[in-house]
C-alpha positions, 0 to 999 in steps of 0.5 A: 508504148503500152496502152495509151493513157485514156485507154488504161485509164478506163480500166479498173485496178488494184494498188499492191507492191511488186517485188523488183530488183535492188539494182545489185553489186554482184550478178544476181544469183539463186540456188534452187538447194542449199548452196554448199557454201552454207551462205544464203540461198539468193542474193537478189534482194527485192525492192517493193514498189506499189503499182497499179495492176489493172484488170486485164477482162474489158480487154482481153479480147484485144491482147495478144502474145506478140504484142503485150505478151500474154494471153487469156484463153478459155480451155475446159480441162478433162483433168480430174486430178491436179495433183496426179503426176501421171494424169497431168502428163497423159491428158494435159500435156497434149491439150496444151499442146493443142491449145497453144498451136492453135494460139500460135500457128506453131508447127509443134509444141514440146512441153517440157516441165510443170509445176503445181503451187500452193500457197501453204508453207509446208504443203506436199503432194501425195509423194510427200514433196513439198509443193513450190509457192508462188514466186512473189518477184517480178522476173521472166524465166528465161533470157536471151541465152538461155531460150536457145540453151534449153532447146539445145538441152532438151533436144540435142540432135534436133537443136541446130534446125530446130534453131533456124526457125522461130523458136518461143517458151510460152507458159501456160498458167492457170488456177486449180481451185476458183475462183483464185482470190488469193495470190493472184497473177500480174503481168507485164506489157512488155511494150513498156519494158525497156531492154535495161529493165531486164537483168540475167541472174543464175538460177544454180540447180546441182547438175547445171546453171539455168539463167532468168530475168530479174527485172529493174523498176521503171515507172511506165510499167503497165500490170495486169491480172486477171480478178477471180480467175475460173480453173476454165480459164488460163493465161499464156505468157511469152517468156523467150522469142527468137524473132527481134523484129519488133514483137514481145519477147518477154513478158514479166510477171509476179505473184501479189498480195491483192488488197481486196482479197477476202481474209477467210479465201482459200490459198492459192493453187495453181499449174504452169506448164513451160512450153518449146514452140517452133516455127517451121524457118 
């Protein structure tokens, strides 16, 4: 489905490479540390396709969680430090626990992770831990067995009700810097995503095995991204969805190197939030 041709047609855009999935031999497979095999990290191997990626403004009015699987929403954060653990977790955790109840009509929100990017090889944060980079890989974070799995993970005693209702994992993504011009986010309308597009792969961590989408190159993908994103604005992305009667249940994105990017632009920094949504059954 997607946006019919006149309509997307209108929209301006940029032509980048995505990174898609080699269709593989083996089930795909990351580790999130040196695997102790001493082979190599991953075994997914991309395979770049160069693909319009629209600007999402003239329509971001229209757009909705349930039907393309994002979301632009506007939120002033009262943060003054991005990069102070402590002050993402006391005040921005319960404003996106708001803005996204708002969004949703959700009964509650749990955040439950974060992480904060930064497009330099070797950055750290003040603890000295490296800083993650964008991931340059068009995939969705969570599958059709492992949305549930992170409920039952996180909160045990209350996963088996938790799980009669409607259950979403909606991220929060916004820059930290801006106007973002570097690295900028694509997302996928997930109308256009076929269910054979999306491939489980592990993610291996050393005390479980997480699983996430890969995803398969198909011609009608419709992208999206949002030029020169203030740090007033953020984008929520579907990434798992209970319900399978017709709405997006995920949404893929990626990090690309946009063309008109100015070569003197600050690098890329930004902040995701991972986010359990219930619905009351």
């Amino acid at each position: 489905m997607g946006l019919q041709n006149e309509n997307i047609a209108a929209l301006s855009f940029v032509t980048a490479d995505l990174n898609y999935l080699t269709p593989p031999l083996d089930r795909p497979r990351t580790y999130t540390f040196e695997p102790p095999s001493g082979g190599p990290r991953s075994n997914i191997v991309p395979e770049p396709h160069s693909v319009p990626i629209h600007d999402l403004r003239p329509i971001s009015e229209t757009v909705s969680l349930d039907r393309e699987g994002f979301a632009l929403v506007t939120q002033k954060s009262s943060v003054k430090d991005f990069y102070d653990e402590h002050e993402i977790r006391d005040v921005y955790y319960p404003e996106a626990e708001r803005l996204i109840k708002a969004a949703t009509g959700a009964d509650r929100v749990f955040v439950f992770d974060h992480t904060v990017r930064k497009r330099v090889d070797g950055a750290a944060d003040r603890d000295g831990n490296l800083l993650r980079q964008p991931v340059a890989r068009v995939h969705v974070d969570h599958t059709a067995k492992s949305g549930p799995q992170r409920v039952r993970d996180l909160l045990p005693d209350e996963a088996d009700e938790l799980l009669k209702g409607r259950v979403q994992i909606i991220n929060l993504w916004r820059p930290i810097r801006g106007p973002l011009l570097d690295s900028p986010l694509a997302v996928c309308d997930a109308r256009t995503v076929h269910p054979d597009d999306l491939v489980a792969s592990d993610l291996v961590y050393p005390n479980r095995v997480g699983e996430t989408y890969s995803v398969k190159y198909y011609p009608d993908h419709q992208w999206f991204y949002v030029p020169r994103m203030t740090v007033d604005e953020a984008l929520l992305l579907k990434c798992f969805d209970s319900k399978t009667d017709g709405r997006a249940r995920f949404a893929p994105h990626s990090a690309f190197a946009d063309p008109t990017t100015p070569s003197d632009a600050p690098p890329r920094e930004s902040i995701e939030l991972r986010t359990l949504v219930f619905h009351p059954n």
